[in-house]
Biopython code that builds the backbone (N, CA, C, O; Angstrom):
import numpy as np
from Bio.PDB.StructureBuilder import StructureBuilder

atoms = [
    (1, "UNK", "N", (30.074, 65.242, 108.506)),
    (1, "UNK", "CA", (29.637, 64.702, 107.239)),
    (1, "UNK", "C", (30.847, 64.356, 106.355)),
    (1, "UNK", "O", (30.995, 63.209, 105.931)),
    (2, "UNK", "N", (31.725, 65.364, 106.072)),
    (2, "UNK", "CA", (32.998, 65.010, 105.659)),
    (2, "UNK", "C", (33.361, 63.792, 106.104)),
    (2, "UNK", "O", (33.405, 62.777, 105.409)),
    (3, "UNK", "N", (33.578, 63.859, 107.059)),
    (3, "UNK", "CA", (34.158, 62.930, 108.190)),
    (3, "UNK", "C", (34.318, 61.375, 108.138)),
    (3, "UNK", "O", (35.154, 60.518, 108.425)),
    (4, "UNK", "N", (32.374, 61.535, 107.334)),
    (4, "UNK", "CA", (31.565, 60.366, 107.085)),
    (4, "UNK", "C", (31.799, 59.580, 106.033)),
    (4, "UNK", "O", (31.853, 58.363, 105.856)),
    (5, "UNK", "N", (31.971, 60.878, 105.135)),
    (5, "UNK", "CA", (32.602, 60.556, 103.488)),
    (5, "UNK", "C", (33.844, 59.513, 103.659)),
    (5, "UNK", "O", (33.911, 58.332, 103.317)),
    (6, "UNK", "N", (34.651, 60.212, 104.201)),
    (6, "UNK", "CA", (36.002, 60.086, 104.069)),
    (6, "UNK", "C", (36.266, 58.619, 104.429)),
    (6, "UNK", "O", (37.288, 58.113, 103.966)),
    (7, "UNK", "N", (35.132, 57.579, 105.516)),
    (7, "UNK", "CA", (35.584, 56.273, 105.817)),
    (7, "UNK", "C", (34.403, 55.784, 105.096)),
    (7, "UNK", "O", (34.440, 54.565, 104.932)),
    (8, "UNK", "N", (33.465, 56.314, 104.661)),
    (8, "UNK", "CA", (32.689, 55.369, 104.087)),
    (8, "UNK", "C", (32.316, 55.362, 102.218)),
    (8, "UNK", "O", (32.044, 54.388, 101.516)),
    (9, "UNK", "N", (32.424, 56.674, 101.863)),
    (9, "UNK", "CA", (32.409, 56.212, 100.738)),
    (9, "UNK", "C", (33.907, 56.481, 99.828)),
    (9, "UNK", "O", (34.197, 55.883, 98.792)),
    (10, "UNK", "N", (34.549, 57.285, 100.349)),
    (10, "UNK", "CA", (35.604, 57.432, 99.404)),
    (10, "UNK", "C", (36.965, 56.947, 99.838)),
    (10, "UNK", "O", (37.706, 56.688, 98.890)),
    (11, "UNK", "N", (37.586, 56.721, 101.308)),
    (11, "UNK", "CA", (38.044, 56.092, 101.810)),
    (11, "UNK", "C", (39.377, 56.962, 101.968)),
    (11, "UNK", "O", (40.126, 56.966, 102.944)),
    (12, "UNK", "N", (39.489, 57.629, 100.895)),
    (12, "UNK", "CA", (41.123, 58.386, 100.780)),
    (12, "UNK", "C", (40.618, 59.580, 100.108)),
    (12, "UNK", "O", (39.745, 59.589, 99.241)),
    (13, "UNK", "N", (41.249, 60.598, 100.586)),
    (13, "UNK", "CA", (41.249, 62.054, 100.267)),
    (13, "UNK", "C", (42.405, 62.689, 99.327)),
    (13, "UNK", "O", (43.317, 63.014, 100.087)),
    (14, "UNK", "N", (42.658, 62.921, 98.327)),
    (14, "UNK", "CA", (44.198, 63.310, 98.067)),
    (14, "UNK", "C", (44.065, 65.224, 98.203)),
    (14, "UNK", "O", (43.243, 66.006, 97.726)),
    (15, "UNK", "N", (44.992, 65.384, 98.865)),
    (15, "UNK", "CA", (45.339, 66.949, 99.169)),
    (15, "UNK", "C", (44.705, 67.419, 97.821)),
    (15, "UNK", "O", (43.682, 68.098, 97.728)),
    (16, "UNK", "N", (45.484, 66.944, 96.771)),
    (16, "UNK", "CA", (45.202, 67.904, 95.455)),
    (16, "UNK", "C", (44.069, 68.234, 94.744)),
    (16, "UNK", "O", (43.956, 69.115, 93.892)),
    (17, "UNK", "N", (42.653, 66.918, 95.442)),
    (17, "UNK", "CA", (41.264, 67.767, 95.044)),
    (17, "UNK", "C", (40.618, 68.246, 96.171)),
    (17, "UNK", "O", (39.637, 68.986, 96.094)),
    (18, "UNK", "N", (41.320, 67.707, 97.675)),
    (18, "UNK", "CA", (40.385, 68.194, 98.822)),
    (18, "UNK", "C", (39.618, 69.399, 98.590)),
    (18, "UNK", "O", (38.749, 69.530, 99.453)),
    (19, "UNK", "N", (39.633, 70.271, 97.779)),
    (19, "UNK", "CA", (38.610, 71.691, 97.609)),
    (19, "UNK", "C", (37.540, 71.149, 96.795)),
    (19, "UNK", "O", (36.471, 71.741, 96.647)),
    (20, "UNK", "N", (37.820, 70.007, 96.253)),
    (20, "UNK", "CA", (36.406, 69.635, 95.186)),
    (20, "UNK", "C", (35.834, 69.216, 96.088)),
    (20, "UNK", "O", (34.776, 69.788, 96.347)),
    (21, "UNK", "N", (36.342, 67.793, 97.166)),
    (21, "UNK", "CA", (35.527, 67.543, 97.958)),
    (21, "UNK", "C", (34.879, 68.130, 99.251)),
    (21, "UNK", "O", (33.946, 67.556, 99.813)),
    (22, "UNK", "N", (35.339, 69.128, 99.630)),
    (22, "UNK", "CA", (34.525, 69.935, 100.739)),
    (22, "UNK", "C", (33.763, 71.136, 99.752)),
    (22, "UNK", "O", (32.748, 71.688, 100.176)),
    (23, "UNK", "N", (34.041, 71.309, 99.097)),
    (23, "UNK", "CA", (32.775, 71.874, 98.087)),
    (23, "UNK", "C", (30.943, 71.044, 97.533)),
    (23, "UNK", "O", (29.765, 71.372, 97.389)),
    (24, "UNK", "N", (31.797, 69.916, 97.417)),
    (24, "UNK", "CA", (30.479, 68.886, 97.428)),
    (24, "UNK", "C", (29.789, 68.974, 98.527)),
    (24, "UNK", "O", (28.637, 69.404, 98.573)),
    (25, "UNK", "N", (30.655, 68.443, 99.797)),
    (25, "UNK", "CA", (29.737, 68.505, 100.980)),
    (25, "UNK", "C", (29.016, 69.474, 101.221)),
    (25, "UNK", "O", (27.872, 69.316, 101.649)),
    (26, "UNK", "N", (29.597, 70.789, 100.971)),
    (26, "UNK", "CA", (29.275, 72.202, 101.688)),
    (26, "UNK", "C", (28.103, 72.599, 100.942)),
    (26, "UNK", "O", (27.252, 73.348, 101.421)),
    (27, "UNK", "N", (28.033, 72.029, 99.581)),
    (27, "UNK", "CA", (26.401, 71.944, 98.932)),
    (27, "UNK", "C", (25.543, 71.071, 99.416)),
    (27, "UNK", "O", (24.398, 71.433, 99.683)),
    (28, "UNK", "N", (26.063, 69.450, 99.657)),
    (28, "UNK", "CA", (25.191, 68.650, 100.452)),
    (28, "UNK", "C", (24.599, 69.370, 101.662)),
    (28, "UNK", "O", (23.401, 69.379, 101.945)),
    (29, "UNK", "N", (25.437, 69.887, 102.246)),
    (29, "UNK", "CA", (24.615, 70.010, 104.005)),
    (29, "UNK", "C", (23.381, 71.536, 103.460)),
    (29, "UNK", "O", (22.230, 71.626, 103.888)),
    (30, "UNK", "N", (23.975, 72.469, 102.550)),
    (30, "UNK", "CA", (23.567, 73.666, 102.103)),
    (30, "UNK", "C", (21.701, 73.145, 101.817)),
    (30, "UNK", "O", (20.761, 73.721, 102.366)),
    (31, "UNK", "N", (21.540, 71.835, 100.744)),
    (31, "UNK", "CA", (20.243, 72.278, 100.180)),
    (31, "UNK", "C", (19.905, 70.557, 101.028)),
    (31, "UNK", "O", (19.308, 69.803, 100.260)),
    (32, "UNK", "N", (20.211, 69.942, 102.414)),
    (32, "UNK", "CA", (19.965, 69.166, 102.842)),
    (32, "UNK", "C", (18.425, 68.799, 103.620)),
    (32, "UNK", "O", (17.846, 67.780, 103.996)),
    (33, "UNK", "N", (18.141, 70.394, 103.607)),
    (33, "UNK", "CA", (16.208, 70.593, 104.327)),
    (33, "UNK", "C", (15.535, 70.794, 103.279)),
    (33, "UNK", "O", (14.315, 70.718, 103.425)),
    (34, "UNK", "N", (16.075, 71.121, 101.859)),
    (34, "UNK", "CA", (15.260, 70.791, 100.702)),
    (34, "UNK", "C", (14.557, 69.332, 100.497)),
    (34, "UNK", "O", (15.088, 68.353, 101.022)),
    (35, "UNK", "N", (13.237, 69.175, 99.652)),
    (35, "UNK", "CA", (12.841, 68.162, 99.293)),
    (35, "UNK", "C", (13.271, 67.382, 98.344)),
    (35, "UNK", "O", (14.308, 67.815, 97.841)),
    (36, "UNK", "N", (12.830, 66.243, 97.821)),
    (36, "UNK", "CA", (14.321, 65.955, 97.004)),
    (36, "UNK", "C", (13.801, 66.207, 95.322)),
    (36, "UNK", "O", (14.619, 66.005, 94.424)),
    (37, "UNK", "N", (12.686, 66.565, 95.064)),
    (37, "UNK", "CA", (12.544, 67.325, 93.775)),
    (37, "UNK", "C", (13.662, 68.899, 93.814)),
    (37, "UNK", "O", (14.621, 69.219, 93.111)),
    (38, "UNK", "N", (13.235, 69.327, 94.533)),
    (38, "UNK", "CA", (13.926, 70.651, 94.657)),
    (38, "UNK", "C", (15.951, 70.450, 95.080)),
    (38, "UNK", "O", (16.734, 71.363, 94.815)),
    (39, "UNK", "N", (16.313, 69.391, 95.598)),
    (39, "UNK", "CA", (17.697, 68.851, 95.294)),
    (39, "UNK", "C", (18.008, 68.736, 94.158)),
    (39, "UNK", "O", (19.040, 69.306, 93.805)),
    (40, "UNK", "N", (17.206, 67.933, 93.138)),
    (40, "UNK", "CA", (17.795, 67.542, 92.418)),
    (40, "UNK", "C", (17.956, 68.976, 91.058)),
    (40, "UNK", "O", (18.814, 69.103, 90.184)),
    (41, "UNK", "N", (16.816, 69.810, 91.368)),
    (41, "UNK", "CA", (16.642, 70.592, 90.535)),
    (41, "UNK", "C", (17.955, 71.840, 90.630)),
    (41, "UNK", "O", (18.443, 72.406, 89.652)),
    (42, "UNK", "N", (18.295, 72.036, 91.914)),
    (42, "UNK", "CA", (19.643, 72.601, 91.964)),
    (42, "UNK", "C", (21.254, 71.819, 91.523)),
    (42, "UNK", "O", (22.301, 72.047, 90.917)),
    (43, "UNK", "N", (20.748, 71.068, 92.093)),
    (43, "UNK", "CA", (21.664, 70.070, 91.138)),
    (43, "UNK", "C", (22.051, 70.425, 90.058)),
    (43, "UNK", "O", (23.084, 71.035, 89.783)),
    (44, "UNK", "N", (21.051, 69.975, 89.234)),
    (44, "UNK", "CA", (20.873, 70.192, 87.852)),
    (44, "UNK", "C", (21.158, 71.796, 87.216)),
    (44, "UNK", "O", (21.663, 72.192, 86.166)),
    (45, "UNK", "N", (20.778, 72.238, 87.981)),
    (45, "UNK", "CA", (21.312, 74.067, 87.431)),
    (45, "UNK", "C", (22.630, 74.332, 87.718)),
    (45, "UNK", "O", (23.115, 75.204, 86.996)),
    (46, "UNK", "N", (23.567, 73.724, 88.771)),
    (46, "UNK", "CA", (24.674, 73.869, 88.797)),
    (46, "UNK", "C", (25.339, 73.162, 88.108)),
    (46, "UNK", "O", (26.544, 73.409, 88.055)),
    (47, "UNK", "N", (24.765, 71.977, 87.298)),
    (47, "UNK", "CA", (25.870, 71.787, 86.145)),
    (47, "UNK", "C", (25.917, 72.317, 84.990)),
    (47, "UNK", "O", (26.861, 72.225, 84.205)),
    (48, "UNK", "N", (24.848, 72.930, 84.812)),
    (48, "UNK", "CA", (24.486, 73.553, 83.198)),
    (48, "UNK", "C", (25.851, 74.444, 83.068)),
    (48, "UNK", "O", (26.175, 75.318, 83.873)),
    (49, "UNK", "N", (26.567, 74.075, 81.946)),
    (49, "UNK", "CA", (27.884, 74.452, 81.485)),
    (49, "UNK", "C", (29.275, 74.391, 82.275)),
    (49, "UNK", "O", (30.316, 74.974, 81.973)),
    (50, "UNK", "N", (29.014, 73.466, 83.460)),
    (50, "UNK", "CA", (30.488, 72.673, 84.284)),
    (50, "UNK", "C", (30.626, 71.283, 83.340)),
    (50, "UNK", "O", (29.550, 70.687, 83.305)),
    (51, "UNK", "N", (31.352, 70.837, 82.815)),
    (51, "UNK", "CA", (31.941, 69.696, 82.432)),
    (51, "UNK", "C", (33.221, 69.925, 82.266)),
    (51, "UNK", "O", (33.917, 70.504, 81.432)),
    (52, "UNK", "N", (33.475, 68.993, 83.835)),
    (52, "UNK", "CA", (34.527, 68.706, 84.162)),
    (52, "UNK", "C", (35.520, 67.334, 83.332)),
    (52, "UNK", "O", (35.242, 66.182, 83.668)),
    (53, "UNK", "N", (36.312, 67.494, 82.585)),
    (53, "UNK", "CA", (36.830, 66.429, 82.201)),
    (53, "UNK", "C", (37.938, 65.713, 82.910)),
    (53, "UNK", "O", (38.914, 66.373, 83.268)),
    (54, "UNK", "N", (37.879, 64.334, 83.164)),
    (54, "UNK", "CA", (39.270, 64.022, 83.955)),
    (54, "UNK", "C", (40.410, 64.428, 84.004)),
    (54, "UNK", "O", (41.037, 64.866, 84.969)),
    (55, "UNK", "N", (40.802, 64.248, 82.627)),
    (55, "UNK", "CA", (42.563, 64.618, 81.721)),
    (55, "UNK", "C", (42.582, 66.342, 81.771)),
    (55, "UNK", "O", (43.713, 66.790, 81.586)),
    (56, "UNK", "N", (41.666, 67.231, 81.959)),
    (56, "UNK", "CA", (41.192, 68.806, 82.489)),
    (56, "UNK", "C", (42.013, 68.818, 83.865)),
    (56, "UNK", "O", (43.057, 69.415, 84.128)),
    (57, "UNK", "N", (41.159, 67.906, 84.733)),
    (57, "UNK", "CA", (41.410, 67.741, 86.361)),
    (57, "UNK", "C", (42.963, 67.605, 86.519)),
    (57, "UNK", "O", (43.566, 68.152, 87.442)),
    (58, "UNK", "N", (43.605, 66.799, 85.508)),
    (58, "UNK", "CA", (44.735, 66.023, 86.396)),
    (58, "UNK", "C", (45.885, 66.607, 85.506)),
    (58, "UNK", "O", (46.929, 65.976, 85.675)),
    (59, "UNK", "N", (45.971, 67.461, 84.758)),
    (59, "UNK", "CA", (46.851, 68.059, 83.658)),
    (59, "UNK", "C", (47.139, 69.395, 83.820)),
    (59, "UNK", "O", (48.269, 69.882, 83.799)),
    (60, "UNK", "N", (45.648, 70.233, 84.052)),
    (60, "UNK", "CA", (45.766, 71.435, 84.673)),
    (60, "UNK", "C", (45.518, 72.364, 83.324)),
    (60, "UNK", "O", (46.122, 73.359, 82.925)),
    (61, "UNK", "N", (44.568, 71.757, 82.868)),
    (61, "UNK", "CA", (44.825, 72.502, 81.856)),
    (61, "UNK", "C", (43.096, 73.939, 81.866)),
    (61, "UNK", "O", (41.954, 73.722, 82.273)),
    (62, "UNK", "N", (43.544, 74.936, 81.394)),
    (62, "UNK", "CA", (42.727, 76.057, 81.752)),
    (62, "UNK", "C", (42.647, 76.344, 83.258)),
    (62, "UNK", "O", (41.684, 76.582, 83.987)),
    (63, "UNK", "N", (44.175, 76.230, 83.527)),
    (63, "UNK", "CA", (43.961, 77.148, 84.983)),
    (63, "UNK", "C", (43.914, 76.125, 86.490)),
    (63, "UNK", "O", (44.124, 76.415, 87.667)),
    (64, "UNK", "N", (43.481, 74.640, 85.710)),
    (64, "UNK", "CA", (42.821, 74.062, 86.917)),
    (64, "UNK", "C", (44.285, 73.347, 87.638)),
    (64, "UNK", "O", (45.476, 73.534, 87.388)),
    (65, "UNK", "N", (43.642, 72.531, 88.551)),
    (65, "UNK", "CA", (44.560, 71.946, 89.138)),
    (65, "UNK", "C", (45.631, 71.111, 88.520)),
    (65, "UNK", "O", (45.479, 70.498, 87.463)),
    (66, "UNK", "N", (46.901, 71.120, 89.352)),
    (66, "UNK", "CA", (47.717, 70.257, 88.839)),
    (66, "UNK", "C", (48.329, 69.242, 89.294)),
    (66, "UNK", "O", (49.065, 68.584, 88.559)),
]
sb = StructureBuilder()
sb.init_structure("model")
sb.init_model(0)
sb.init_chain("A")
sb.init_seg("    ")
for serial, (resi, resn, name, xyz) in enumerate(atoms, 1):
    if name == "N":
        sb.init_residue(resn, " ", resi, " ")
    sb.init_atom(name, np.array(xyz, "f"), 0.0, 1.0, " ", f" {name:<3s}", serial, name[0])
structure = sb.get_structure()
């Protein structure tokens, strides 16, 4: 699935978020026998209080990546 990502929708991987993106997947394949009311509804509970900001992502600021 990764695999899949990697030539079809995102094309390039950079080392420095590869953990964001096998984290995505590893939820995709996780709630993938769910229906898609019940996808989206986990979804939705895992963002309640993640906002991720770009200039956060790429600065490093609170810990995150740099």
């Amino acid at each position: 699935m990764l695999k899949r990502a990697h030539k079809g929708t995102y094309h390039k991987f950079s080392k420095k978020h590869l953990n964001f993106y096998v984290n995505e997947f590893v939820v995709r394949h996780n709630i993938c026998e769910e229906d898609t009311i019940n996808q989206m509804e986990i979804i939705v509970a895992g963002m309640i209080g993640c906002r991720d900001m770009y200039k956060e992502l790429v600065s490093g600021v609170g810990g995150r990546l740099k």
